[in-house]
C-alpha positions as CSV (number, residue, x, y, z in Angstrom):
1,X,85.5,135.3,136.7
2,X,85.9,134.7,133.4
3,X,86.7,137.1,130.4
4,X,84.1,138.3,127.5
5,X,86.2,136.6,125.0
6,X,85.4,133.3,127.3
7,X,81.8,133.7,127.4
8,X,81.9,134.1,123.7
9,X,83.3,131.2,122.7
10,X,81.5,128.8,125.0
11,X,78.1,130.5,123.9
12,X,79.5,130.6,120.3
13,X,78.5,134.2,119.6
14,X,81.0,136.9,118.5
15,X,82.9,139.0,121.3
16,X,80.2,141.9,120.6
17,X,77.2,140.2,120.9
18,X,78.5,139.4,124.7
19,X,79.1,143.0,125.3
20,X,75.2,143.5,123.8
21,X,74.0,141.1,126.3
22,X,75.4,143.3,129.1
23,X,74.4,146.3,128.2
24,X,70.8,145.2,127.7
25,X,71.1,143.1,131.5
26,X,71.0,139.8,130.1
27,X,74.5,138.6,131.3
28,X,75.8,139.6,135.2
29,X,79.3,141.3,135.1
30,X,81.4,143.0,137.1
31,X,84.3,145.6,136.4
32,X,87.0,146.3,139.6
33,X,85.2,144.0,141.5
34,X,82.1,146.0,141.4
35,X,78.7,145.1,139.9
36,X,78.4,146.4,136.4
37,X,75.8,148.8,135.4
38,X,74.9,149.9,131.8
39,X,76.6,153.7,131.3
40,X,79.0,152.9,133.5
41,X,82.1,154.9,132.0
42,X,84.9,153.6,134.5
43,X,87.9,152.3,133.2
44,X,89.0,148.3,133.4
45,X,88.0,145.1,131.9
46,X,84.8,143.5,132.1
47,X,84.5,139.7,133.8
48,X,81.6,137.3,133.9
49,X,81.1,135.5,136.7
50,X,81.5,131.4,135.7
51,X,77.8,130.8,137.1
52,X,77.0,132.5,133.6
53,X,78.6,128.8,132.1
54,X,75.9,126.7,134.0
55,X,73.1,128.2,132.0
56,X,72.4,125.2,129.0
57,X,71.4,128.2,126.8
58,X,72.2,131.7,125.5
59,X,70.1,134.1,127.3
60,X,66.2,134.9,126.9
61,X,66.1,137.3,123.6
62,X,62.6,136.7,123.5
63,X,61.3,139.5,125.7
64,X,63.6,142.4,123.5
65,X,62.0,144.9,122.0
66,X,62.6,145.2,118.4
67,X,63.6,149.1,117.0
């Protein structure tokens, strides 16, 4: 499992934008060992899994709706 702060550097993208791609279920993650849901409020750290890392490209943006 890796940390956000991983993720972020190998995809070359600020820590935030990582946290974005979560909360809008483009990246997998897990908190406690538990799958990850968007409004989750329960404390602990968020991890990635390192599958993420196999992926030769930053996820698909292209299906986002724009505000």
């Amino acid at each position: 499992m890796l940390r956000v702060r991983d993720v972020a550097l190998h995809f070359r993208v600020h820590p935030a934008t990582v946290y974005r791609w979560i909360h809008q279920g483009f990246l997998p993650a897990f908190r406690n060992g538990q799958p990850y849901r968007p409004g989750d409020k329960a404390p602990g750290a968020l991890r990635i899994p390192e599958s993420v890392l196999n992926s030769t490209e930053t996820p698909d943006m292209s299906n986002r709706e724009v505000a």
